[in-house]
N, C-alpha and C positions, 0 to 999 in steps of 0.2 A: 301403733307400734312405738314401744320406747324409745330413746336416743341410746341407749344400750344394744339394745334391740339390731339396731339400724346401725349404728356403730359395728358391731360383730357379723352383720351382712356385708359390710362394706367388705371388711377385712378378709373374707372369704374370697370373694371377685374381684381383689382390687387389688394387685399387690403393688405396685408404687405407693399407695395407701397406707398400706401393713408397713413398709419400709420406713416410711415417712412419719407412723405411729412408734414405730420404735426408736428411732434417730432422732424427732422434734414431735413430742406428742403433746405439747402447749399447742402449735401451727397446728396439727393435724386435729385435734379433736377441740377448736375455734370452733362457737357454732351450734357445738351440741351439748343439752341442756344434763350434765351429769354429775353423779355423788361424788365425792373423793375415792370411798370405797371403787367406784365403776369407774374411776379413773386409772385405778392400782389396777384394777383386773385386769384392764384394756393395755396395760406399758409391762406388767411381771408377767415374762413367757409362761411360767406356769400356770398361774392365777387364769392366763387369757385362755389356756388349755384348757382349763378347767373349764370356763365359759363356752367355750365353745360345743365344747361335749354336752352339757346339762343345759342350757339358756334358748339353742336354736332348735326346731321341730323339725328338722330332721338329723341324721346320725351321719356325722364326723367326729372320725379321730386324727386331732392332731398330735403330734408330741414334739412341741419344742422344748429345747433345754440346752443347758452351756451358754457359754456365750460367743456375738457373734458380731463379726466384722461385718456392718451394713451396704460398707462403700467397698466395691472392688476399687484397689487398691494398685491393682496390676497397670504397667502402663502397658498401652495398646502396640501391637508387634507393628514396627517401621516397616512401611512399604517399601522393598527396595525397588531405586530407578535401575530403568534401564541403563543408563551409562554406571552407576554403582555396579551392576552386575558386569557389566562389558572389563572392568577396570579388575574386578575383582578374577574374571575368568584369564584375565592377561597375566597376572599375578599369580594364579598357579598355573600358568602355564611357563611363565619361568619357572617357578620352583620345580616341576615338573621335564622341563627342557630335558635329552637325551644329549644335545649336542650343542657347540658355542653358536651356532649358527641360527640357529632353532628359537636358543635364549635371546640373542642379538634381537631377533626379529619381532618374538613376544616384546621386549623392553624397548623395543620403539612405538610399537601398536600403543605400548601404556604410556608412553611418553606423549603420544599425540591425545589419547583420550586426556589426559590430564590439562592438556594447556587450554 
């Protein structure tokens, strides 16, 4: 089997791989003994489309195309703490209050979570 070959299997079963070919495909295809040309086909989504379709002996269709943000980019949703929530639930419970009394007693509850 080629390093072409073996390169385009990887990319199939391996997606940290495929990710990793398209974001640092110096690092990622280290290693393997390839043309310049099979270096183009393996980094241009389309070119690698094509490869894939005609090069493996069995039938895949992929279709990548555009372009695309490799790194999620999103920052990960804050845990809220329990006392976050205790503090936060006291706080609409003031804003919520019917009565001065009510209010009074929320805004001590938050006054103790706080200190």
């Amino acid at each position: 089997m080629s390093d072409f070959t073996a390169v385009l299997n990887r990319v199939q079963g391996d997606y940290a791989f495929y990710v990793r070919l398209q974001s640092d495909s110096e690092s990622a295809l280290a290693g393997y003994d390839l043309s310049a040309h099979e270096r183009e086909a393996l980094t241009n989504p389309k070119l690698l489309a094509d490869a894939l379709e005609h090069t493996l002996p069995w039938s895949i269709t992929i279709k990548i195309s555009g372009t695309h943000d490799w790194v999620n980019r999103t920052k990960p949703k804050r845990k809220e703490s329990a006392q976050t929530q205790l503090i936060e639930r006291e706080a609409q419970l003031i804003r919520t209050a019917e009565t001065a009394s009510d209010r009074r007693a929320s805004a001590l509850r938050l006054v103790q979570l706080l200190e």
